[in-house]
N, C-alpha and C positions, 0 to 999 in steps of 0.2 A: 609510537611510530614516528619516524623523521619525516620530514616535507619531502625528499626524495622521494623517500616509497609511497608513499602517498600519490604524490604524483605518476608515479609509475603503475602503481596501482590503478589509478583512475582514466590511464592512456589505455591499461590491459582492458578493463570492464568497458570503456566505451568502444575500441574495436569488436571484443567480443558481441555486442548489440550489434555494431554496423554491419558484420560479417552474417551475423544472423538473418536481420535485416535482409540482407541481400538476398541469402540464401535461403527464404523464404519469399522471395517476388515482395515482400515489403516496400513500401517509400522510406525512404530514407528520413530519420525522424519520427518514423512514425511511432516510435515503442519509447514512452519517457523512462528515465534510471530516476528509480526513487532509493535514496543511500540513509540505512538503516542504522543508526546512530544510537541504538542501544545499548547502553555500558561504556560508552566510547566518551572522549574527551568533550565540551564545548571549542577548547582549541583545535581539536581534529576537523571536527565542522565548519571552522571556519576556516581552514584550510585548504580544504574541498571547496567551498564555496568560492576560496581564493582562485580557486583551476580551474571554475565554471558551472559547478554542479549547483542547481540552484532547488530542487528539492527534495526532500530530508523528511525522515518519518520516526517516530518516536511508538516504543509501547507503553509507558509508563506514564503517567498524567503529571504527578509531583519532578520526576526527572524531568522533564520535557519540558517543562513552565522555569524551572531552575535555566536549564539553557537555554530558552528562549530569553529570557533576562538580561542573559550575559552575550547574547545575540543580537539584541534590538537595537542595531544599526546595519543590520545583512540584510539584503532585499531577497528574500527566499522563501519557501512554503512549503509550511507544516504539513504532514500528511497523520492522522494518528492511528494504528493499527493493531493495538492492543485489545486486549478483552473490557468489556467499556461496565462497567457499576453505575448502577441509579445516581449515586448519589456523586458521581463524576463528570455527571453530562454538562454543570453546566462550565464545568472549565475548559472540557475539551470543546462547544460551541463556541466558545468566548476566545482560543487560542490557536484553535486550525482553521484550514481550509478543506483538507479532506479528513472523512475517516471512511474506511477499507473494513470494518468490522461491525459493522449493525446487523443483529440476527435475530432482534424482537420489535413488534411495533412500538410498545410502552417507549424505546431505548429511540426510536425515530421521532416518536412525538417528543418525548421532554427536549431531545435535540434541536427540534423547531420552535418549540414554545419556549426554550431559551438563548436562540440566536440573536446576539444585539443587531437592532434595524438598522445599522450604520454598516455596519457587512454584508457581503453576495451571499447568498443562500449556500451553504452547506454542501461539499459535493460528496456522496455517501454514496458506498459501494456493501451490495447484502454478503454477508458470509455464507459460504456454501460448505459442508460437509457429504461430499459424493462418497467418503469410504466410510461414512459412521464410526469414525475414530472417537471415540470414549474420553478423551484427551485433550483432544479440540471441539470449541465451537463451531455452530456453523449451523445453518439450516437445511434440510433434503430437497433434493430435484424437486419433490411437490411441492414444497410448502414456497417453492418462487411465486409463483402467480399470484397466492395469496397475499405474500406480505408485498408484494409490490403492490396488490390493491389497494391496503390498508395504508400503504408511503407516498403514492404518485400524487397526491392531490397536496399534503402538508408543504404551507405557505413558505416554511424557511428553510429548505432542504430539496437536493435535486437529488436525483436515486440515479447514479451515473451507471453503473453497473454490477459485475458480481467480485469474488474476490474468491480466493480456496488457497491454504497450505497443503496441499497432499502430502501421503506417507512418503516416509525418505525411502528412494531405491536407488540399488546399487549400481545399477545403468542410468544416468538421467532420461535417455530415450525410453523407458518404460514409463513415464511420468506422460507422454503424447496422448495416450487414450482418455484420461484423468481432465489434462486441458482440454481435449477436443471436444467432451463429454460437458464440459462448462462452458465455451463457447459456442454448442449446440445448444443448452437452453440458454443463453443468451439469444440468439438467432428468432427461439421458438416464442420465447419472452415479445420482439420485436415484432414478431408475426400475427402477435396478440393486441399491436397496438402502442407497443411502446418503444420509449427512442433511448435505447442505451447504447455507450457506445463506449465502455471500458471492461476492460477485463484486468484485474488485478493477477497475474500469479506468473511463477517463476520469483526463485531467486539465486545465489553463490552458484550451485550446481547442476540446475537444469534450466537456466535462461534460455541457452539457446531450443531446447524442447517448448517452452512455455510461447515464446516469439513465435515458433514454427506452425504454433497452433491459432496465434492470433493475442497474445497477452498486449496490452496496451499499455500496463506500468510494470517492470520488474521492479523487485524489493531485494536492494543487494546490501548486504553489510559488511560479511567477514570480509569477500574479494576485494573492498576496498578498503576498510579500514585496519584488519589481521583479525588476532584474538581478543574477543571482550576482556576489558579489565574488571578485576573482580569487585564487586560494587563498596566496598568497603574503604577502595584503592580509587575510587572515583575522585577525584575533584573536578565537580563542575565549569 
């Protein structure tokens, strides 16, 4: 992709927010663009970052460390949102700031017990699976309470909110009850005692559904960058 479209692309997704924004009684700013840079260039990224977009989310641990390398002179923040391996924890504590995908306690403790003490604590959002999709992680509407119990207290790690990919539909406005349904136990979670205050979800196709309902970071990748390259065809 050229710097053009790029650009262009990045004026379309940030109106799209604003308009949302609006037209949900939002404050303006209130929803961050988190720009999904999976499969996608290190030059693409910094790109983006050239036109203001200052954070960027990675699913793969080995890719993501690669471009952050070739990054480490960009003032920006990692977000990691992939499915996370034991024995992965301790690079993704060591190289983000957020991850969007903790659905076990085991996977919250080792993240704390290996966050170097020269870093802020960890800002971690629980995976939620509200349609029991077989495909995706995630944990059930019950089981919030619980792992919040077992996360709120660990020393290097703040437990910001929830996160969900729901099923693709062919209307993004059917995707409303899904988000609403996640930012009620959010709510019910806060009622409980606790201070969350992010909602991960929406991305390309239902942002302005996921905003309507209260998302606090969309996760955009194609709308700004096009088609993934094929990883084979990557250079970092």
């Amino acid at each position: 992709m050229n710097s053009v479209d790029l650009s262009e692309n990045f004026r379309t997704v940030m109106r799209r927010v604003q308009e949302a924004e609006i037209g949900a009684g939002r404050a303006p700013g209130s929803v961050e663009l988190v720009a999904v840079g999976k499969l996608h260039s290190s030059e693409s990224i910094r790109a983006l970052a050239g036109l203001g977009q200052t954070a960027f989310a990675e699913n793969f641990v080995q890719e993501a460390i690669q471009k952050q390398e070739a990054l480490s002179d960009l003032d920006v923040e990692w977000h990691f949102i992939g499915s996370i391996q034991s024995n992965k924890t301790r690079l993704i504590t060591n190289h983000f700031s957020w991850v969007h995908s903790v659905e076990r306690s085991k996977i919250a403790r080792r993240l704390s017990l290996q966050r170097p003490e020269h870093l802020a604590p960890l800002n971690v959002c629980l995976q939620v699976n509200l349609q029991h999709e077989r495909s995706k992680s995630g944990i059930t509407a019950s089981e919030i309470l619980p792992l919040l119990e077992q996360t709120a207290e660990l020393p290097n790690i703040t437990v910001r909110g929830l996160m969900i990919v729901p099923k693709p539909a062919a209307n993004p406005q059917d995707q409303r009850p899904v988000f609403a349904q996640l930012r009620k136990l959010l709510e019910n979670a806060n009622d409980r005692g606790y201070s969350l205050d992010s909602l991960s979800m929406g991305m390309t196709d239902d942002l302005e559904a996921a905003i309507a309902e209260g998302a606090t970071h969309v996760r955009i990748g194609t709308a700004l960058f096009g088609p993934r390259i094929k990883k084979a065809e990557l250079q970092w």
